[in-house]
PyMOL Python script that loads the backbone (N, CA, C, O; Angstrom):
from pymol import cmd

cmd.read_pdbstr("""\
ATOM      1  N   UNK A   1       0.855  -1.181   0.000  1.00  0.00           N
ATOM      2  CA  UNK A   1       0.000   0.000   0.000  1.00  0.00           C
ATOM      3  C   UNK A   1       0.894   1.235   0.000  1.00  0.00           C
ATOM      4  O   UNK A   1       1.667   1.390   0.946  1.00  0.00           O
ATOM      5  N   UNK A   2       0.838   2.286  -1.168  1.00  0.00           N
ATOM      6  CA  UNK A   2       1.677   3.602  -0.580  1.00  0.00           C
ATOM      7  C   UNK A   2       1.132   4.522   0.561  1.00  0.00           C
ATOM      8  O   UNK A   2      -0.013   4.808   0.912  1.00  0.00           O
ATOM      9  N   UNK A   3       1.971   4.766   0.864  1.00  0.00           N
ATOM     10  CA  UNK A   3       1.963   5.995   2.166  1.00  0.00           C
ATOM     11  C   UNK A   3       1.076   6.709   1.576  1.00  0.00           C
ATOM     12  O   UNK A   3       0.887   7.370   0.555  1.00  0.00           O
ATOM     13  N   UNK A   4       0.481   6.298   2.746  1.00  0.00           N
ATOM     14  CA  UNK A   4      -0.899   7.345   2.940  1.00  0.00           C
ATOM     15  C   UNK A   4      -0.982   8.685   4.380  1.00  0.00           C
ATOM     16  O   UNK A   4      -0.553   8.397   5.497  1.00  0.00           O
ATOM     17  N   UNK A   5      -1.448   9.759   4.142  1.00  0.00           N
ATOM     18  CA  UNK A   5      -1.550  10.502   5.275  1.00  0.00           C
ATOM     19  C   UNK A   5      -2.483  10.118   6.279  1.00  0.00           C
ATOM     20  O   UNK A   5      -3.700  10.148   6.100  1.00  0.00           O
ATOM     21  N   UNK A   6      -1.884   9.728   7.421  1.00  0.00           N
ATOM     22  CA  UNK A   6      -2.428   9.719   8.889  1.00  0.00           C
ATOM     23  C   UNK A   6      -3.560  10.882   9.452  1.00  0.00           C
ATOM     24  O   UNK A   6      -3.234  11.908  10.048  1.00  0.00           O
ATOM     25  N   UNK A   7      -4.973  10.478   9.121  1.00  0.00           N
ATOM     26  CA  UNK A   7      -5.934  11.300   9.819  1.00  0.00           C
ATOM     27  C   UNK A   7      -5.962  11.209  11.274  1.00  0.00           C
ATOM     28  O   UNK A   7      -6.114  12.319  11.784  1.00  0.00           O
ATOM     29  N   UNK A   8      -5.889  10.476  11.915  1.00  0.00           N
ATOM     30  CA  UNK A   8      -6.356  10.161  13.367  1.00  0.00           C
ATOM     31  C   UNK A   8      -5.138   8.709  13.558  1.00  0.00           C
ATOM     32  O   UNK A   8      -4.721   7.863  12.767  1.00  0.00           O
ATOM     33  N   UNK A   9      -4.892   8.992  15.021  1.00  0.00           N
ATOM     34  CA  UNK A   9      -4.367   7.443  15.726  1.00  0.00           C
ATOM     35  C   UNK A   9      -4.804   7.393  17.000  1.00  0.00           C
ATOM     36  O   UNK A   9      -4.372   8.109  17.903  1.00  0.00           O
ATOM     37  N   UNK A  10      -5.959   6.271  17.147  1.00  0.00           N
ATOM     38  CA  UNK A  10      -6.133   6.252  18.752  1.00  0.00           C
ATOM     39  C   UNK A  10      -5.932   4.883  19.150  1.00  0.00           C
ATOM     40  O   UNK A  10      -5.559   4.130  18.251  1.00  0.00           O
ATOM     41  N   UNK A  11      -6.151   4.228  20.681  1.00  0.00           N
ATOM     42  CA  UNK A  11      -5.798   3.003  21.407  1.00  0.00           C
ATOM     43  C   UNK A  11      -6.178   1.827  20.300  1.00  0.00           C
ATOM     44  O   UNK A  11      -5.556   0.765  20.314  1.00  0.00           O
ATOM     45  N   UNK A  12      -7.161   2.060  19.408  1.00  0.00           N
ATOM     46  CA  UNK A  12      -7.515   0.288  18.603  1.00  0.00           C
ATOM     47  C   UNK A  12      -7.008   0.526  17.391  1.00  0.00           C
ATOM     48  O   UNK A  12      -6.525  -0.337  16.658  1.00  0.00           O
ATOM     49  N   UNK A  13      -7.136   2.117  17.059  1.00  0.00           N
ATOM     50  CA  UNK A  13      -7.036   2.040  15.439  1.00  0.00           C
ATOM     51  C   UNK A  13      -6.558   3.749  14.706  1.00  0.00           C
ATOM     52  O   UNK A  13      -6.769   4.917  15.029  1.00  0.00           O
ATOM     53  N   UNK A  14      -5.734   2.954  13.442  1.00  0.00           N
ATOM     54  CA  UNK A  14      -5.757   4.231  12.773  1.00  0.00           C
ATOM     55  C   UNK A  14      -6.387   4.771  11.757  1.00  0.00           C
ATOM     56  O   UNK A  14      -6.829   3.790  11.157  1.00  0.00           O
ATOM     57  N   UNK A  15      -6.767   5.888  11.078  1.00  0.00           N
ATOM     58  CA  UNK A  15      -7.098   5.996   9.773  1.00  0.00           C
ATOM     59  C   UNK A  15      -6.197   7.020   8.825  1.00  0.00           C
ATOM     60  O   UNK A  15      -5.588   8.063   9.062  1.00  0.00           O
ATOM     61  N   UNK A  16      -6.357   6.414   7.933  1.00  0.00           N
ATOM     62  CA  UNK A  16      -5.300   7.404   6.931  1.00  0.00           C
ATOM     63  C   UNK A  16      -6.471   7.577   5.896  1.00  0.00           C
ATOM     64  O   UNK A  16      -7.571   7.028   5.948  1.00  0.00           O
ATOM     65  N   UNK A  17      -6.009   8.450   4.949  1.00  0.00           N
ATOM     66  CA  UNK A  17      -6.600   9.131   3.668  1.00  0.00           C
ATOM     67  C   UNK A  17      -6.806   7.623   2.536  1.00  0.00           C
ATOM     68  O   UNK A  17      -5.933   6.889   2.074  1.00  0.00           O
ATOM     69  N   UNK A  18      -8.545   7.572   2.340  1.00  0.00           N
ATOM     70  CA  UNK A  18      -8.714   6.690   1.361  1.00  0.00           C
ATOM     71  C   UNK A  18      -7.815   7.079  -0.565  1.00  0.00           C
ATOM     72  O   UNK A  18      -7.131   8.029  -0.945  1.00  0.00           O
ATOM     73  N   UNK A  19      -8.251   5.935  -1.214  1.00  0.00           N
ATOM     74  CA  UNK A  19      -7.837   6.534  -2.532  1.00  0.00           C
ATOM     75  C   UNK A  19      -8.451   7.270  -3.097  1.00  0.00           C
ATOM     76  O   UNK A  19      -7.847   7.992  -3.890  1.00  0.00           O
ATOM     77  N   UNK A  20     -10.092   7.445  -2.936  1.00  0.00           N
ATOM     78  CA  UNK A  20     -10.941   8.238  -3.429  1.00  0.00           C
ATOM     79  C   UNK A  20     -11.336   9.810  -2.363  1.00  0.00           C
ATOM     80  O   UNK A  20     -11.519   9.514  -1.182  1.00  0.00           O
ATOM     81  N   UNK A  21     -11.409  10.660  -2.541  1.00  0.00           N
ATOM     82  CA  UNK A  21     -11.955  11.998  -1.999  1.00  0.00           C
ATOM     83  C   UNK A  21     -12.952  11.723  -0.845  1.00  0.00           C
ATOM     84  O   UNK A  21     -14.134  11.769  -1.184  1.00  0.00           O
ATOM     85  N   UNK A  22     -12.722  11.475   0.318  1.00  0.00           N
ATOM     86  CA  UNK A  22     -13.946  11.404   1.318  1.00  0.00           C
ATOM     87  C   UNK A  22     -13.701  10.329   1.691  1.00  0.00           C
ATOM     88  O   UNK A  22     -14.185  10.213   2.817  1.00  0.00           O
ATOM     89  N   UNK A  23     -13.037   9.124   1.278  1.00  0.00           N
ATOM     90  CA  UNK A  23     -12.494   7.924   1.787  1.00  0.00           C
ATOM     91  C   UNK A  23     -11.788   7.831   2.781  1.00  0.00           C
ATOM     92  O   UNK A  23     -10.878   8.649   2.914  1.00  0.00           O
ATOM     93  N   UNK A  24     -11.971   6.927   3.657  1.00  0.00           N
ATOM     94  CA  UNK A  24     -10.750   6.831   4.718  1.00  0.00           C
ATOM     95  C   UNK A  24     -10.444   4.770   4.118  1.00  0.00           C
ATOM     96  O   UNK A  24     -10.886   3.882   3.390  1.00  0.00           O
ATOM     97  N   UNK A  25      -9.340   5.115   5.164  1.00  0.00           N
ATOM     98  CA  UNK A  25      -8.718   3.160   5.156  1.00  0.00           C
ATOM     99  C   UNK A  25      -8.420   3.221   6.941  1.00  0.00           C
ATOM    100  O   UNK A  25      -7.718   4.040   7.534  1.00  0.00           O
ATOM    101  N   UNK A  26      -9.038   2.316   7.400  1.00  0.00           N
ATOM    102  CA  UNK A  26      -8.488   2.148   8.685  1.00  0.00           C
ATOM    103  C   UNK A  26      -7.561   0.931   9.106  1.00  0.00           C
ATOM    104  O   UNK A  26      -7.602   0.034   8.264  1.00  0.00           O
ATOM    105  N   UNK A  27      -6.828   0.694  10.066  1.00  0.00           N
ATOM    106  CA  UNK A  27      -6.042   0.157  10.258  1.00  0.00           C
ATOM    107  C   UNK A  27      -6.302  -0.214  11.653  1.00  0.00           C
ATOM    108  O   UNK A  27      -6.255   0.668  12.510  1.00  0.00           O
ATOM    109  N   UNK A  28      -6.627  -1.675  12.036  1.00  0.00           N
ATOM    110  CA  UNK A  28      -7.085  -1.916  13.308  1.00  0.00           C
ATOM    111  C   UNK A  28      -5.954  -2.376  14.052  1.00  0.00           C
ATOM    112  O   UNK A  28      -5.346  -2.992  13.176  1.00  0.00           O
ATOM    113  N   UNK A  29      -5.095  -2.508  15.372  1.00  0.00           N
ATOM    114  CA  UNK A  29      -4.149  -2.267  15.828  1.00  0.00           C
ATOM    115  C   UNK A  29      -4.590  -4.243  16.790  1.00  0.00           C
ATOM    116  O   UNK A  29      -5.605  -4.877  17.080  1.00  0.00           O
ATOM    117  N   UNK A  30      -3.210  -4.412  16.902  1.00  0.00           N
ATOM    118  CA  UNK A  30      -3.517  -5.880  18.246  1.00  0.00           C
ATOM    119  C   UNK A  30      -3.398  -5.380  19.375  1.00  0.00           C
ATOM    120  O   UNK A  30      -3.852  -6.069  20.288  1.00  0.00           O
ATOM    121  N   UNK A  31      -2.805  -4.123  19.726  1.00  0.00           N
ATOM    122  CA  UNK A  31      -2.666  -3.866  20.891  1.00  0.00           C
ATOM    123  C   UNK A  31      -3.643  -3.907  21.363  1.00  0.00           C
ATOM    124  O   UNK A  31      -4.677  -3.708  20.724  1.00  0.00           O
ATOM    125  N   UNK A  32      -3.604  -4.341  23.394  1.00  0.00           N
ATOM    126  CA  UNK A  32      -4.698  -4.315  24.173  1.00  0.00           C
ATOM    127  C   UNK A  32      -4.151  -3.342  25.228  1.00  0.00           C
ATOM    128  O   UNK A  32      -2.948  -3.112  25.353  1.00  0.00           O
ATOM    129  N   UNK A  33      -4.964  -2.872  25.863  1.00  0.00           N
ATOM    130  CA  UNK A  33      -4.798  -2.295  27.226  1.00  0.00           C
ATOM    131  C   UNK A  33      -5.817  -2.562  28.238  1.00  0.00           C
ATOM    132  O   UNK A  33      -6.954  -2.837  27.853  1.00  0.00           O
ATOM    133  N   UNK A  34      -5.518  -2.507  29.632  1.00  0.00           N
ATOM    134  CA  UNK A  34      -6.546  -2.643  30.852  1.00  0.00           C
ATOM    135  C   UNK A  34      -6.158  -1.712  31.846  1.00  0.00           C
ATOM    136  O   UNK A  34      -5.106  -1.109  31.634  1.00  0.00           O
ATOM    137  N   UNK A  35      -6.935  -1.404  33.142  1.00  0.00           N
ATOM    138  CA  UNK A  35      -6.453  -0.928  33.775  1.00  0.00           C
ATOM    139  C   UNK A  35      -5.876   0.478  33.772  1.00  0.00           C
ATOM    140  O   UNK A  35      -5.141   0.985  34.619  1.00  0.00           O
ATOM    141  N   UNK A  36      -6.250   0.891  32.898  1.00  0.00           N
ATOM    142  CA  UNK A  36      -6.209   2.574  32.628  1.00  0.00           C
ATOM    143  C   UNK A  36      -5.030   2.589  31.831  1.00  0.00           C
ATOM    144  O   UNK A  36      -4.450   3.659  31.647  1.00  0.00           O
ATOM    145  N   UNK A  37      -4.632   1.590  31.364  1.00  0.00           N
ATOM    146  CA  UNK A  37      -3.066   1.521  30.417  1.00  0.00           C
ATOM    147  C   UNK A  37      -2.198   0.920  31.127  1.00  0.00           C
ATOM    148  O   UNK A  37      -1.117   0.735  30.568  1.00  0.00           O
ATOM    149  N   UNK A  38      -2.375   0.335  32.801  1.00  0.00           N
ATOM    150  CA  UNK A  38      -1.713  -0.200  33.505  1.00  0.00           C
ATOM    151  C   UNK A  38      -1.047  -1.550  32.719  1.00  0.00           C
ATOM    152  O   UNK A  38       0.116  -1.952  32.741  1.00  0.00           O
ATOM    153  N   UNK A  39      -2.102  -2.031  32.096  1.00  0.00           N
ATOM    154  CA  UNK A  39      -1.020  -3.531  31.908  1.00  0.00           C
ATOM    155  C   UNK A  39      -1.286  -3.416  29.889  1.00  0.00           C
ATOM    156  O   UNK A  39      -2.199  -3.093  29.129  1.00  0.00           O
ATOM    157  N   UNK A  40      -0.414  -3.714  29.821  1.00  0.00           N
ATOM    158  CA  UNK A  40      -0.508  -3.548  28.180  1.00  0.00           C
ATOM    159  C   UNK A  40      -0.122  -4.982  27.559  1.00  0.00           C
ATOM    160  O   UNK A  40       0.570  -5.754  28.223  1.00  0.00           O
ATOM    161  N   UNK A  41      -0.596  -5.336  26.235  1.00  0.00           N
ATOM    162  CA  UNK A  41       0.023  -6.347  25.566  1.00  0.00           C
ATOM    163  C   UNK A  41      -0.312  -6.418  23.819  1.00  0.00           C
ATOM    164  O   UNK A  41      -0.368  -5.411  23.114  1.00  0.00           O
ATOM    165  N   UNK A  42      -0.481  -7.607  23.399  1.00  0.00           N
ATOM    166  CA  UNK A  42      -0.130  -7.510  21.920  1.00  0.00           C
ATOM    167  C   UNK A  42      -1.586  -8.519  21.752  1.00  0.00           C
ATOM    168  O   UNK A  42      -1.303  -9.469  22.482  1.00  0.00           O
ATOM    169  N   UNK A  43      -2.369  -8.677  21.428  1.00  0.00           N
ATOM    170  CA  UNK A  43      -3.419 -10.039  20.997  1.00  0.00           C
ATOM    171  C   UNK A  43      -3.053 -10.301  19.572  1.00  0.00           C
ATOM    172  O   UNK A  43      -3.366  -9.487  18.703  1.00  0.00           O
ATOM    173  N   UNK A  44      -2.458 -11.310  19.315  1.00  0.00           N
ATOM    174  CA  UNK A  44      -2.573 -11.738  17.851  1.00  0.00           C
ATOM    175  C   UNK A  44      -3.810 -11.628  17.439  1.00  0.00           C
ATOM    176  O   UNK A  44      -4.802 -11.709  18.163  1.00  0.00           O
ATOM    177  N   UNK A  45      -3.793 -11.401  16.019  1.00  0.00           N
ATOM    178  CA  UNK A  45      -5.515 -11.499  15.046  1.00  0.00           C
ATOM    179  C   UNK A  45      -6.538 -10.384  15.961  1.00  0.00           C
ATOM    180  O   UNK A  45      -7.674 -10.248  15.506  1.00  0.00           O
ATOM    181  N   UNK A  46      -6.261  -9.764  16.945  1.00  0.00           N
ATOM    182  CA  UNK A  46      -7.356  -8.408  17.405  1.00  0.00           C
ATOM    183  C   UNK A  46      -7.715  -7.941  16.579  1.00  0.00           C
ATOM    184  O   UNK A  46      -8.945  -7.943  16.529  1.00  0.00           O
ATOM    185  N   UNK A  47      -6.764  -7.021  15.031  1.00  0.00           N
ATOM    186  CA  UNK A  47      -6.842  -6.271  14.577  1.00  0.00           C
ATOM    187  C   UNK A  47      -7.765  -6.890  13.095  1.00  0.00           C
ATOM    188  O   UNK A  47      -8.444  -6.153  12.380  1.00  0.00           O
ATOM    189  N   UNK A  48      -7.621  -8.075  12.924  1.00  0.00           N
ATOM    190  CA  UNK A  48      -8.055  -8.600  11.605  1.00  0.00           C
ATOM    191  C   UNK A  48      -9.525  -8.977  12.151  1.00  0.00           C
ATOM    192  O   UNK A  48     -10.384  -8.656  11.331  1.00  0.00           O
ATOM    193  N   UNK A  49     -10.060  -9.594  13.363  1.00  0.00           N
ATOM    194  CA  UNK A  49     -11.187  -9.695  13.892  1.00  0.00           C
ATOM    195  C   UNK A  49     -12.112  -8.348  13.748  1.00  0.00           C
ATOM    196  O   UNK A  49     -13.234  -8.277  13.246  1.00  0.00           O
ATOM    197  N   UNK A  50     -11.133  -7.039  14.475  1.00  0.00           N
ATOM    198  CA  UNK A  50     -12.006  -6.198  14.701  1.00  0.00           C
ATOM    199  C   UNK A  50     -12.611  -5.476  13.121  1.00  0.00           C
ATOM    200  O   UNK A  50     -13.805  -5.259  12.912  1.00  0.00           O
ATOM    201  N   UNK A  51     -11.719  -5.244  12.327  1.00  0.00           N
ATOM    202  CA  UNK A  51     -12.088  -5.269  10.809  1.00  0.00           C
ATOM    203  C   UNK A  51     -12.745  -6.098  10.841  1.00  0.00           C
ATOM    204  O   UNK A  51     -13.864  -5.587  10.849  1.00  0.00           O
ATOM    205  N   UNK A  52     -12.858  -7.219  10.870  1.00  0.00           N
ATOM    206  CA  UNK A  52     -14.164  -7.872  10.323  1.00  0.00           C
ATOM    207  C   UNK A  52     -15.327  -7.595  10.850  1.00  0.00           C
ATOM    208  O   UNK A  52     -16.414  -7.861  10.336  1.00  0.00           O
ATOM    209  N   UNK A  53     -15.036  -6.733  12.502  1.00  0.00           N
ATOM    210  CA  UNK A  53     -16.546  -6.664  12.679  1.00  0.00           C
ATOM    211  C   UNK A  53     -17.155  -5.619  12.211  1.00  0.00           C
ATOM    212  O   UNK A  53     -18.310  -5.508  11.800  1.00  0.00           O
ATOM    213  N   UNK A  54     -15.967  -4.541  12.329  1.00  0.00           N
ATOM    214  CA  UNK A  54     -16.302  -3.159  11.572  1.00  0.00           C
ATOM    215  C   UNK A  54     -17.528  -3.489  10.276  1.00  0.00           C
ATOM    216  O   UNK A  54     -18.609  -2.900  10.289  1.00  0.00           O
ATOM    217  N   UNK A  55     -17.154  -4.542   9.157  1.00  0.00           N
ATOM    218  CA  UNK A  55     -17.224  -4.275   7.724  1.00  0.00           C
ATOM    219  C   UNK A  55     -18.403  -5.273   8.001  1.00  0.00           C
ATOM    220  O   UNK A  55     -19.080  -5.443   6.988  1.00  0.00           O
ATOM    221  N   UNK A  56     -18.795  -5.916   8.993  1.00  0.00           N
ATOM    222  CA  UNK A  56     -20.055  -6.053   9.554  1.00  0.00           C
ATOM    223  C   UNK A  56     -21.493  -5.591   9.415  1.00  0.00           C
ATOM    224  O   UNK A  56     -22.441  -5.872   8.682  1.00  0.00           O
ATOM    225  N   UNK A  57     -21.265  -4.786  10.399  1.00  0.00           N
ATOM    226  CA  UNK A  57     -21.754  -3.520  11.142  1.00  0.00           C
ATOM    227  C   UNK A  57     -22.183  -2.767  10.042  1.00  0.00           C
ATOM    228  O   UNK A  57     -23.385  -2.613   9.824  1.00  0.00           O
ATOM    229  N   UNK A  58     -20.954  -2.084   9.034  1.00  0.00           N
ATOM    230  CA  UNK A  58     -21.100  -1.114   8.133  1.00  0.00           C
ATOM    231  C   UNK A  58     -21.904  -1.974   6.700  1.00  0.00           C
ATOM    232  O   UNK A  58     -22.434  -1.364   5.770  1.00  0.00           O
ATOM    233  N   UNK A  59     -21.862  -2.824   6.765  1.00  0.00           N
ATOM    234  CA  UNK A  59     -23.000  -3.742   5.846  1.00  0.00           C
ATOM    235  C   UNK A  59     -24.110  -3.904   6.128  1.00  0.00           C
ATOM    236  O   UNK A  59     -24.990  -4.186   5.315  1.00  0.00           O
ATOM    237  N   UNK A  60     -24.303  -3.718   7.603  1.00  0.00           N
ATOM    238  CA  UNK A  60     -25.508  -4.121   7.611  1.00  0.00           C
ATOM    239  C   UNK A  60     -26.453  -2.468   7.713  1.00  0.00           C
ATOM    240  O   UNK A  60     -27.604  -2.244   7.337  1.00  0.00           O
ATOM    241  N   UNK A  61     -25.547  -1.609   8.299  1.00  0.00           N
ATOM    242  CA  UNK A  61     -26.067  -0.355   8.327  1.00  0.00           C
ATOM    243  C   UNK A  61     -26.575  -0.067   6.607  1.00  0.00           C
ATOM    244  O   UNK A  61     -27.738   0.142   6.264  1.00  0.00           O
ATOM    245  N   UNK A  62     -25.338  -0.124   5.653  1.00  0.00           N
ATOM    246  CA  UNK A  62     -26.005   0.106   4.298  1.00  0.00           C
ATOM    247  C   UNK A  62     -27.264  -0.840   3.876  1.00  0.00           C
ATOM    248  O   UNK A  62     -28.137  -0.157   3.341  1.00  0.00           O
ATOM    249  N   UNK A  63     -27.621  -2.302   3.972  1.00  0.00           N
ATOM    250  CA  UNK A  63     -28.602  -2.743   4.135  1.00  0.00           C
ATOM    251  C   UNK A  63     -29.406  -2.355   4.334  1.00  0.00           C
ATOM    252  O   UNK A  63     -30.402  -2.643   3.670  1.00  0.00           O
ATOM    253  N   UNK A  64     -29.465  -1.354   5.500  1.00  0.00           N
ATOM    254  CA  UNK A  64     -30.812  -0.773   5.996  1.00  0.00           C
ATOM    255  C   UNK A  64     -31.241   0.739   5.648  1.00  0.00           C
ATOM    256  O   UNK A  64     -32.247   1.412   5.872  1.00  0.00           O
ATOM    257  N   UNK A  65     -30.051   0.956   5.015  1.00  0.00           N
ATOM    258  CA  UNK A  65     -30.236   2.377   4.271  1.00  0.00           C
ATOM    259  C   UNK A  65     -29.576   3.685   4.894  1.00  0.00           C
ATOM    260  O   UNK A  65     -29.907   4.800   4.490  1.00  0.00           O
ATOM    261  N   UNK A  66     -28.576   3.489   5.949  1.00  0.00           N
ATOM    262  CA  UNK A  66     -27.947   4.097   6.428  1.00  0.00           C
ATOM    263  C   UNK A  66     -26.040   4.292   6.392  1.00  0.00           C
ATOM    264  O   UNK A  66     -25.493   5.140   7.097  1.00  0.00           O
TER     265      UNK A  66
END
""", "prot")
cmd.dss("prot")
cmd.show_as("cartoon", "prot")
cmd.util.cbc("prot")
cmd.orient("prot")
């Protein structure tokens, strides 16, 4: 993927600039945190799960017309 500009980075995820005008691409992260950031770690597959639930969600919202 080329470098894309970084809109936002927070604790699960990032988004950068889609290819089209108004597009974004997000980037879902494995990191976990608890404890107010007290204990931190890595979850394998977090980030490929949570995309999947995202593109979910956002399917079923267009489904319904939203």
């Amino acid at each position: 993927m080329a470098r894309r500009k970084k809109i936002y980075e927070g604790k699960a995820k990032i988004l950068y600039e889609g290819p089209e005008p108004g597009t974004f691409i997000q980037y879902f992260k494995d990191d976990a945190t608890a404890f107010n950031a007290q204990k931190k770690a890595t979850i394998e597959g977090k980030g490929v799960l949570n995309n999947r639930l995202s593109e979910f969600f956002m399917q079923g919202l267009t489904n319904i017309g939203i």
